[in-house]
C-alpha positions in Angstrom: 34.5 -0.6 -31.6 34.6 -4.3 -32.6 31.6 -6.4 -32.1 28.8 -3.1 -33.2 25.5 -4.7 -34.5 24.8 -1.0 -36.1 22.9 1.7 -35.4 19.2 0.1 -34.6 21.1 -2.0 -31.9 23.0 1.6 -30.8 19.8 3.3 -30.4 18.3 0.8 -27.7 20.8 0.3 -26.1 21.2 4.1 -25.6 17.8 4.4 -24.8 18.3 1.7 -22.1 21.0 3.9 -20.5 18.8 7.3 -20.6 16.1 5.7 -18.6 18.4 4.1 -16.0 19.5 7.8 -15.9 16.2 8.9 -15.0 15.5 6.0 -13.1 18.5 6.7 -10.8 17.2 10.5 -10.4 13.7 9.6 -9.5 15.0 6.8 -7.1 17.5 8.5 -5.6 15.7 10.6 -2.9 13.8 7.1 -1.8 16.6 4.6 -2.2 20.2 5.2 -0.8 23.3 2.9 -2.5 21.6 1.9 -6.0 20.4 4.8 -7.3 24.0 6.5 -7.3 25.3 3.2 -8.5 23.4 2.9 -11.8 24.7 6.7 -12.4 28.1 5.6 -11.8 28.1 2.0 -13.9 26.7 4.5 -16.5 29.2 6.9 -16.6 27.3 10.0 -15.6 29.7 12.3 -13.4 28.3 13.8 -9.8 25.5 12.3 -8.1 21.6 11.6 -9.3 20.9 13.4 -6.6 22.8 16.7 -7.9 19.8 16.2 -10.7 17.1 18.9 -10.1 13.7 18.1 -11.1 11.8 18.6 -13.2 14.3 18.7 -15.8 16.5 16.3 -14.9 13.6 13.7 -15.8 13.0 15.0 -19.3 14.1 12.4 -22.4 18.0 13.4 -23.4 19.8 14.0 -20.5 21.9 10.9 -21.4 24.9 12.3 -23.5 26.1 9.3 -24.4 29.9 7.8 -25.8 30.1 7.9 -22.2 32.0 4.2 -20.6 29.7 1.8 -18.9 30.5 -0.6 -16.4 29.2 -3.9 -15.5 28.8 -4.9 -11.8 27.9 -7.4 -9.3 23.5 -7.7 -9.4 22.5 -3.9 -7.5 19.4 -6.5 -5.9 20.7 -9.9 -6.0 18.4 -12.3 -5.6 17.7 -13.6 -1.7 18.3 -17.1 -0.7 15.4 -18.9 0.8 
């Protein structure tokens, strides 16, 4: 992949995605559209809400090499 800044880089970023993972599982049963968005812009297949907990909220769940897509704001900001 062109444009890599190495593995230190690789690491955040992947630890970025693996707690919107468990953000979208632990906001999913309170919040409707986003929740299910972030797991889809992420790549993860099914539905956050498929995720059973307790384990669904434990650190690695993410697999990773997984395509991520970027999206229109999920709370845009509200005009006064």
């Amino acid at each position: 992949m062109a444009g890599r800044a190495g593995p230190a880089v690789d690491a955040v970023l992947g630890d970025a995605l693996e707690v919107l993972r468990i953000v979208a599982v632990l906001a999913s049963p309170a919040l409707t559209r986003a929740p299910a968005e972030i797991w889809r812009r992420i790549g993860m297949p099914g539905s956050p809400l498929d995720a059973r907990l307790p384990g669904a909220a434990e650190w690695g769940g993410y697999p990773g090499g997984l395509p991520v897509e970027r999206g229109e704001p999920l709370f845009p900001r509200l005009k006064a």
